[in-house]
C-alpha positions as CSV (number, residue, x, y, z in Angstrom):
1,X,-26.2,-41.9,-51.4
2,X,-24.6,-38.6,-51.8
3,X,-23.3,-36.2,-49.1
4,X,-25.8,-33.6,-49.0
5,X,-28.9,-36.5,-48.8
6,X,-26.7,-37.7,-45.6
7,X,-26.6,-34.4,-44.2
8,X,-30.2,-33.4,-45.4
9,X,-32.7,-33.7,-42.0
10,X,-35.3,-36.4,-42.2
11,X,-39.0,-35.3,-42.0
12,X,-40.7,-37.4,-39.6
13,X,-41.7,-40.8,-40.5
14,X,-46.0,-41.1,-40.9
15,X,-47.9,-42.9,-38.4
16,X,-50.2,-43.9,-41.1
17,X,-48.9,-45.9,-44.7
18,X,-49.7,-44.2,-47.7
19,X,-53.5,-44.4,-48.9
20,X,-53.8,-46.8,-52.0
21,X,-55.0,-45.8,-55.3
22,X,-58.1,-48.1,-55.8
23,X,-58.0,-49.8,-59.7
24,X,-60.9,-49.2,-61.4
25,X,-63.3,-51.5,-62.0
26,X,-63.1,-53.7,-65.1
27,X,-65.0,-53.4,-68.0
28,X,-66.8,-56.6,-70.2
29,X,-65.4,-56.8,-73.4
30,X,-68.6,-57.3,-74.7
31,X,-70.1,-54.2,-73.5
32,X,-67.2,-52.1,-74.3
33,X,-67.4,-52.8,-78.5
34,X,-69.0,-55.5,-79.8
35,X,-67.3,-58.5,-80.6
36,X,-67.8,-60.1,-83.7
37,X,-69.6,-63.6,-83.2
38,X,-67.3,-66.1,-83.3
39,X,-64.7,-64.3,-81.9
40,X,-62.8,-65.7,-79.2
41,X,-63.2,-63.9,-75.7
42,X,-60.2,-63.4,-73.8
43,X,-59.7,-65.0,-70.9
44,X,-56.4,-64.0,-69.7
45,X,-55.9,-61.2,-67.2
46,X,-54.5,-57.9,-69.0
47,X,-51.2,-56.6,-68.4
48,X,-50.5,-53.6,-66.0
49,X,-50.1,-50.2,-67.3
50,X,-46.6,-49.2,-67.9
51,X,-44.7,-47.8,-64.7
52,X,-43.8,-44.9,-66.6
53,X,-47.4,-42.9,-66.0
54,X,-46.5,-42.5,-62.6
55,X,-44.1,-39.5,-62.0
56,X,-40.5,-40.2,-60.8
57,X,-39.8,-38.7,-57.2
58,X,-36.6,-40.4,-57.2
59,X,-33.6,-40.9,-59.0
60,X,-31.8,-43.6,-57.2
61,X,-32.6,-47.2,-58.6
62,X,-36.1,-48.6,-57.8
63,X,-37.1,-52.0,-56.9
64,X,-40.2,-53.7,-58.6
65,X,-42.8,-55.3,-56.3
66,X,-43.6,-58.6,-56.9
67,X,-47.4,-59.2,-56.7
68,X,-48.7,-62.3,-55.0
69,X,-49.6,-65.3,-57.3
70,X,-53.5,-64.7,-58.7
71,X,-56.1,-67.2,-57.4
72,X,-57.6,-69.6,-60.3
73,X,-61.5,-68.2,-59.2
74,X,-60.5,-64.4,-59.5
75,X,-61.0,-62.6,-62.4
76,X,-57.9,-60.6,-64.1
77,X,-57.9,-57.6,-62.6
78,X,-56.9,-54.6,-63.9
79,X,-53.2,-53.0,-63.7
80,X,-53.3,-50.5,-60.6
81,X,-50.5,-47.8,-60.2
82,X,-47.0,-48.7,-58.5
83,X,-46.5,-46.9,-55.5
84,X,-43.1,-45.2,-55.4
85,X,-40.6,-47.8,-53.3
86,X,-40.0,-46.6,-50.3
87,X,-36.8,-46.0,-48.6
88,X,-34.5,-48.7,-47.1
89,X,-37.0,-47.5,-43.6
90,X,-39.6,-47.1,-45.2
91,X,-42.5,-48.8,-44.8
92,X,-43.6,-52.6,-46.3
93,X,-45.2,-51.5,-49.3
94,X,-48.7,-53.1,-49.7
95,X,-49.5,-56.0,-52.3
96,X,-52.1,-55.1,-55.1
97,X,-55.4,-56.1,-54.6
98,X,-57.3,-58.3,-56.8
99,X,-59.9,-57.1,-59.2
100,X,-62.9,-58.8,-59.6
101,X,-65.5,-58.2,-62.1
102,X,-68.6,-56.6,-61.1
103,X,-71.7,-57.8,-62.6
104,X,-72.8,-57.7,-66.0
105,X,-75.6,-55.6,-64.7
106,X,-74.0,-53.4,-62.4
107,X,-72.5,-50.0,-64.2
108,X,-69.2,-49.7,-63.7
109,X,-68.1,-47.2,-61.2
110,X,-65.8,-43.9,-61.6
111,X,-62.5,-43.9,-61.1
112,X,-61.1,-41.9,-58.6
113,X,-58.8,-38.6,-59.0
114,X,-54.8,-38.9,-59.2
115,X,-53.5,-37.3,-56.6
116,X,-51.4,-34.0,-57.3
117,X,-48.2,-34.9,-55.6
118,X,-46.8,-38.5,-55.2
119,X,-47.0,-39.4,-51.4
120,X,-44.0,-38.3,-48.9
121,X,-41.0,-40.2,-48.8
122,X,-39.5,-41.0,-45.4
123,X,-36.3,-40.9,-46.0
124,X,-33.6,-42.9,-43.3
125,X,-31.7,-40.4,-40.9
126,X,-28.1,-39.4,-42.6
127,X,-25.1,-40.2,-40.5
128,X,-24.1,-37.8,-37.7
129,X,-27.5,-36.1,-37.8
130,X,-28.8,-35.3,-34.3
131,X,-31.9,-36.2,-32.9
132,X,-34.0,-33.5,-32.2
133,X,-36.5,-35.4,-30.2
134,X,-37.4,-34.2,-27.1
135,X,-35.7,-36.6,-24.2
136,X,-38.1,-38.3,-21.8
137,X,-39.9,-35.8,-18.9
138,X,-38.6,-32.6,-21.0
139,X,-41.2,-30.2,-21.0
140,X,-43.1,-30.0,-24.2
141,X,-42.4,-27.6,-26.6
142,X,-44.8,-24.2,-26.9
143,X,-48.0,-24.4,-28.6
144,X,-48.5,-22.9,-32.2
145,X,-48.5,-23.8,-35.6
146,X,-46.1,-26.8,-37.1
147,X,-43.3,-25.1,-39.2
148,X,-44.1,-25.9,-42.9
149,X,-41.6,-27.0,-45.5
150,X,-41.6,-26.2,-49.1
151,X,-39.9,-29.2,-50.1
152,X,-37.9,-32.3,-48.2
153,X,-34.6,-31.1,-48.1
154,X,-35.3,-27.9,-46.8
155,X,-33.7,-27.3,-43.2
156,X,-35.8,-25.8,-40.5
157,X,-35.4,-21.8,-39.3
158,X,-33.8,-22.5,-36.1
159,X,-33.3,-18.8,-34.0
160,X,-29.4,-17.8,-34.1
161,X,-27.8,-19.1,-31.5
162,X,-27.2,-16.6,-28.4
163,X,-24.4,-17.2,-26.0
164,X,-25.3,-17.1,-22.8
165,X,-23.9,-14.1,-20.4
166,X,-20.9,-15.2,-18.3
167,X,-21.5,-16.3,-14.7
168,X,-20.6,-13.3,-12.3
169,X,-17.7,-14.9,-10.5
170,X,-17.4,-14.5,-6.7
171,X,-14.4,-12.2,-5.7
172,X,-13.0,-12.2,-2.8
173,X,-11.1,-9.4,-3.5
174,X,-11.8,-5.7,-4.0
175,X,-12.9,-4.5,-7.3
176,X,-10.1,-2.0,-8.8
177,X,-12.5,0.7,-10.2
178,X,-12.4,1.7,-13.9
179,X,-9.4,4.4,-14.9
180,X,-11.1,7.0,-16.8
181,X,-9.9,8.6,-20.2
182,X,-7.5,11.1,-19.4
183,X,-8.5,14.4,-20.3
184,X,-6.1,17.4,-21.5
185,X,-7.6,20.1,-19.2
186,X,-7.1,17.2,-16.2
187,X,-3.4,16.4,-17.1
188,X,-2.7,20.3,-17.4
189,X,-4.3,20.9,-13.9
190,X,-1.7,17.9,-12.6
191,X,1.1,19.1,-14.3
192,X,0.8,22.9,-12.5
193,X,0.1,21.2,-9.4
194,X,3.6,19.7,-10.1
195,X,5.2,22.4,-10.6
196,X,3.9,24.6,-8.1
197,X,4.3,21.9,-5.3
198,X,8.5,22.1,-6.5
199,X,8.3,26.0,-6.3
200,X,7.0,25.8,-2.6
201,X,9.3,22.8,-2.1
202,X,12.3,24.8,-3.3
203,X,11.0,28.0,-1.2
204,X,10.7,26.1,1.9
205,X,14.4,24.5,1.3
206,X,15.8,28.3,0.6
207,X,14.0,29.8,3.4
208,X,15.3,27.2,5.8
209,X,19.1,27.8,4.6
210,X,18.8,31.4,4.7
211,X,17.1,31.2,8.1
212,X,19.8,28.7,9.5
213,X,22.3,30.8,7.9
214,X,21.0,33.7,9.7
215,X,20.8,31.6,12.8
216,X,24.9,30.8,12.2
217,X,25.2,34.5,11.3
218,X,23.9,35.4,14.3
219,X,25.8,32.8,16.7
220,X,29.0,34.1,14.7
221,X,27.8,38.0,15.6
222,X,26.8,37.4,19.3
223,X,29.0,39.5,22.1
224,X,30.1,35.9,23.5
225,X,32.1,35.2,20.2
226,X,33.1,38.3,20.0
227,X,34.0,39.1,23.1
228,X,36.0,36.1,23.7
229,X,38.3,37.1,20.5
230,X,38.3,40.6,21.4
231,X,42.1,40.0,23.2
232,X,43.7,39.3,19.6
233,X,41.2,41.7,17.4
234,X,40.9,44.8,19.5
235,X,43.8,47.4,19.3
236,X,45.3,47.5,22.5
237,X,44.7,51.5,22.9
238,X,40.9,50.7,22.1
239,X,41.4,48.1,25.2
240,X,43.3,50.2,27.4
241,X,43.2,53.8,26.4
242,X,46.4,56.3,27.0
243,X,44.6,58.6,29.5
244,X,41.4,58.1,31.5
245,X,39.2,60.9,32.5
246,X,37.1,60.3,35.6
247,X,35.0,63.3,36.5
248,X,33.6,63.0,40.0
249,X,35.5,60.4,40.2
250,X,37.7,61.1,42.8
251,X,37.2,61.3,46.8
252,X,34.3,64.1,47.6
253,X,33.4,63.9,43.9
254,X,36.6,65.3,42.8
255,X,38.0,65.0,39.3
256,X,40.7,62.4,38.1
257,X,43.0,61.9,35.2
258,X,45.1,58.3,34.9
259,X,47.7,58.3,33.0
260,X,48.7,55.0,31.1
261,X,52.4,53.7,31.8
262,X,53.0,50.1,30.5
263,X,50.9,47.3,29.3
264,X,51.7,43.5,30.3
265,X,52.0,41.2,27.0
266,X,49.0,38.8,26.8
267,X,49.7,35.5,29.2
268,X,47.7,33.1,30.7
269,X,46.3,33.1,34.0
270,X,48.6,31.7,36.2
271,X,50.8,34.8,36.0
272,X,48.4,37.6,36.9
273,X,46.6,35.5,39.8
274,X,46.6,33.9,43.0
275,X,46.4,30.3,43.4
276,X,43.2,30.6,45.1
277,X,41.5,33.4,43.1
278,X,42.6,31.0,39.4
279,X,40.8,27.8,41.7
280,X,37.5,30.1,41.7
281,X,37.5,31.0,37.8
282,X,38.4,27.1,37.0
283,X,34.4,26.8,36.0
284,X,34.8,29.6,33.5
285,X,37.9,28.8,32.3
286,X,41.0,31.2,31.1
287,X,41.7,31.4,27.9
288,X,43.8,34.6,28.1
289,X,44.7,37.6,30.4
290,X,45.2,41.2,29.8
291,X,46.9,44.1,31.8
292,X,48.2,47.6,31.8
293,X,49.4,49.9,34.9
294,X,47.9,53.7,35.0
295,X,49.3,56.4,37.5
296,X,47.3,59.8,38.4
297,X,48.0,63.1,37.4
298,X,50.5,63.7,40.7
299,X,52.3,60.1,40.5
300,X,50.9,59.4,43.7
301,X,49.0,56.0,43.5
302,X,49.3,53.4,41.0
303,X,46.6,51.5,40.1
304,X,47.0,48.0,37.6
305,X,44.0,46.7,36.2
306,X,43.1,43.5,34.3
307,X,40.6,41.6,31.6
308,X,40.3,38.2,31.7
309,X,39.3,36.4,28.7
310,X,37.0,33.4,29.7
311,X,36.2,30.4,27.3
312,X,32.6,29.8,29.7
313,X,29.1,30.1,28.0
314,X,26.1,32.4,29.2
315,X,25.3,30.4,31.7
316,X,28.6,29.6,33.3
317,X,29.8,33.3,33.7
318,X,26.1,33.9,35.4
319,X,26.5,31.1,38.0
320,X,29.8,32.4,38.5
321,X,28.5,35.8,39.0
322,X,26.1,34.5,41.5
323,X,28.8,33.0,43.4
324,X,30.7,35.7,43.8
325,X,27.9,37.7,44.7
326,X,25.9,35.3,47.4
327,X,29.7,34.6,49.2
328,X,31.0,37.8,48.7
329,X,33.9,36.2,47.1
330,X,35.4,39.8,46.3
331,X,35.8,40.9,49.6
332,X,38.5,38.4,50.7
333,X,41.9,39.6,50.7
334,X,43.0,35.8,49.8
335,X,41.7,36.7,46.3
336,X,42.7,39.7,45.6
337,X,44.8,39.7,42.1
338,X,48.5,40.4,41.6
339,X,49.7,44.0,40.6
340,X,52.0,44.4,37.1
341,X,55.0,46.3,38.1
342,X,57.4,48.1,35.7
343,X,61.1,49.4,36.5
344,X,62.1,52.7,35.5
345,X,58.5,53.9,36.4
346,X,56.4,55.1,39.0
347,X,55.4,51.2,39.3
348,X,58.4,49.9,39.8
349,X,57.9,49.3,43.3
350,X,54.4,48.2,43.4
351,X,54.0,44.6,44.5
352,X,52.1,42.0,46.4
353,X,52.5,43.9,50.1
354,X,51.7,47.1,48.2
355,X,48.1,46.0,47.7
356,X,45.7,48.6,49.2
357,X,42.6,48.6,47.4
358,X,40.9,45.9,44.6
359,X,37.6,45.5,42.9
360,X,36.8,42.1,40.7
361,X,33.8,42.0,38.9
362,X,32.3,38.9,36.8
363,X,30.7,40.4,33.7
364,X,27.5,38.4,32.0
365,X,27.1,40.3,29.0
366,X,30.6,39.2,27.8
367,X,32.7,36.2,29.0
368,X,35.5,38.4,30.7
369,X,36.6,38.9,34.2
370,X,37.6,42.3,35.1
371,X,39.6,43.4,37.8
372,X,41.8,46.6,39.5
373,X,44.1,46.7,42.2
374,X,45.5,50.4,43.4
375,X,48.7,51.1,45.6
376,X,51.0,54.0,47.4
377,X,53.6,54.6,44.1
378,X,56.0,55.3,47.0
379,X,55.8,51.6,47.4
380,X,55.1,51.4,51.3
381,X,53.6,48.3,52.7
382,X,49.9,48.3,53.3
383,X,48.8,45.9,56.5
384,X,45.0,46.5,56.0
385,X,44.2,46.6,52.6
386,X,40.4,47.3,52.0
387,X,37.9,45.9,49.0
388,X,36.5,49.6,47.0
389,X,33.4,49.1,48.6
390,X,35.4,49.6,52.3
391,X,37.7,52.1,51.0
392,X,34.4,54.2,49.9
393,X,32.7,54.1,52.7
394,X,32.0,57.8,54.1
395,X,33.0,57.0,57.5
396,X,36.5,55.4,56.6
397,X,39.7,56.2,57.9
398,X,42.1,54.0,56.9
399,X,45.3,55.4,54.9
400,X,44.1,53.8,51.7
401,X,40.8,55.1,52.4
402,X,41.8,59.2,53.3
403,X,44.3,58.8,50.1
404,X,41.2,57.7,47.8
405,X,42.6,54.2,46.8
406,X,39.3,52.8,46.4
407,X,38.3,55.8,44.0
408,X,41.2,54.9,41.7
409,X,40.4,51.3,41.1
410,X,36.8,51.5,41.2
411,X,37.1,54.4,38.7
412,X,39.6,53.0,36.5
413,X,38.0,49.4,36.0
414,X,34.4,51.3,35.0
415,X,35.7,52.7,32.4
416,X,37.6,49.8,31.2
417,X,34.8,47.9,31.6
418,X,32.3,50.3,29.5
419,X,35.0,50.7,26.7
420,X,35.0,46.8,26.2
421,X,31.5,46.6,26.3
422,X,30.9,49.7,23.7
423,X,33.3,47.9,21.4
424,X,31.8,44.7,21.7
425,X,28.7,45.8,21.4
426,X,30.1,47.7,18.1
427,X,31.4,44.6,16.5
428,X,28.6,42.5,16.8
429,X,25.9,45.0,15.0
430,X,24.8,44.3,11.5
431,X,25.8,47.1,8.8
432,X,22.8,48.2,7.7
């Protein structure tokens, strides 16, 4: 059997066999032509009709029936047509029957038609073909008409096979949601976002170096840091001028002119100070000291006055100042500072017991210490020396007082004091 009859389907096999042509009845010699008398009649039974009237449906080799052995009694009966052999499955085909002759008297009968087309041919199922047959308890298939087949080897129009849709799967996990196509206008937008967030970036890093540079500019320009270098950047003559001119400044508003006669070279503090008055700066500090010795116009008084560079902050030189004010530190004669004598001048005999008058002051503006102590230039000895504030007093009488003592080195250290902190205040201004 060839390949494509194995893999042809198999229409299904009839419940019923194949109807049976029915052979005509036979005809007496006799009345078909007249016999000759005399003539023998036959007596044996015809033979069939060739097998070659009936059409071929196949072309695989055919068996022959063999018909069954005919009874002695029965007449010959005419040859009927071979049915087609059927298939290895196919069903027992059916022996011929056996014609009898009618009677002499009856007519014969017609025969009937020949069928158009030879009878179907169940064919055995080809190897690997699949049963199509619905299982047992399946639901039946839909009603509607049987599909009809031109021919036997034609396959059945089956619909195309659809895959079914994919089982949603159960996440467990969030969904990441679709990225859209990017779109120029979008990545343009993004790009000057970029940019303009590196601009601001960039402005906010420039503005905070120029603003901590003006921060450091201004720490460098403040009259602390200035004033504490003022003892090495100042001229001395800006510091401690030549002459002093003090209008009003004398005793009964009188006028006074001091005269500048020698200035000490810079040393620390245990030079220019008592032990007890350097104890009471020790919070401050000392980083250096400063003094000069002035004279009035007649040479009569001699008055030596003193800056004293401190290395405290702000807030050190005002606790300071608050101490000397709340304890009236700068009324004790134990802390009264030394005087700077010169020889060869009209100081050259002004020393510790020469002390008449003194003023120290604690400055917060600018970490400096000023002080002024005032003397007879004759050098006598003073018993009762008197703080300014004593020596001013309307209703003194002391030597120091009637001589105007206090009026020389309270006048002298103001303006001392207001030069240093004009030319501070000149160093640390920005130039415009």
């Amino acid at each position: 059997m060839s390949t494509e009859a194995q893999r042809a389907p198999v229409p299904p096999r009839p419940t019923t066999p194949p109807p049976t042509p029915v052979a005509p009845p036979a005809q007496d010699p006799a009345a078909a032509s007249p016999t000759p008398a005399g003539a023998p009649v036959p007596t044996s039974r015809s033979t069939p009709p060739s097998a070659a009237a009936v059409p071929p449906v196949e072309t695989t080799a055919r068996l022959r029936p063999v018909p069954p052995a005919p009874t002695p009694d029965a007449p010959a009966p005419t040859a009927p047509p071979v049915a087609a052999p059927p298939a290895v499955t196919a069903p027992p085909v059916a022996a011929p029957p056996v014609a009898t002759a009618p009677a002499p008297t009856a007519p014969p009968a017609a025969a009937p038609p020949r069928p158009e087309q030879p009878p179907a041919v169940t064919r055995r199922r080809p190897v690997g073909a699949v049963d199509l047959t619905p299982r047992p308890g399946a639901a039946p298939p839909p009603a509607g008409p049987a599909p009809v087949f031109p021919h036997a080897y034609q396959q059945p129009q089956h619909p195309p096979y659809v895959l079914p849709r994919p089982e949603t799967p159960a996440e467990t996990t969030t969904r990441l949601r679709p990225i859209r196509t990017r779109h120029p206008a979008r990545t343009a937008t993004a790009a000057a976002c970029v940019v303009l967030g590196l601009g601001l970036i960039g402005g906010a890093a420039t503005g905070a170096w120029l603003t901590s540079d003006s921060s450091a500019d201004a720490a460098a320009h403040s009259t602390y840091t200035v004033g504490r270098s003022a003892w090495h950047s100042v001229p001395v003559d800006t510091l401690f001028p030549r002459t002093l001119t003090g209008d009003g400044a004398g005793p009964g508003g009188a006028d006074r002119v001091w005269n500048r006669i020698a200035v000490a070279p810079d040393s620390g503090c245990r030079a220019g100070l008592d032990p007890l008055l350097a104890r009471t700066l020790g919070p401050v500090g000392c980083a250096r000291m400063l003094r000069a010795t002035y004279t009035d116009a007649t040479a009569s008084s001699v008055t030596t006055v003193g800056l004293i560079f401190t290395e405290g902050d702000e807030e050190a030189m005002k606790a300071l100042n608050t101490r000397f004010t709340a304890q009236h530190l700068g009324r004790r004669t134990d802390l009264m500072p030394r005087t700077y004598p010169v020889k060869g001048t009209a100081a050259a005999g002004f020393g510790d017991r020469q002390r008449a008058s003194w003023t120290v002051r604690v400055l917060t503006d600018v970490p400096v210490v000023a002080f002024a102590v005032s003397g007879f230039a004759d050098g006598r000895t003073v018993t009762d020396p008197q703080p300014v504030g004593r020596a001013m007093a309307a209703n003194a009488t002391t030597a120091a007082a009637q001589a105007g003592l206090g009026n020389d080195a309270k006048g002298i250290a103001d303006r001392i004091e207001r030069g240093l902190r004009r030319t501070v205040t000149d160093l640390t201004e920005k130039p415009e």
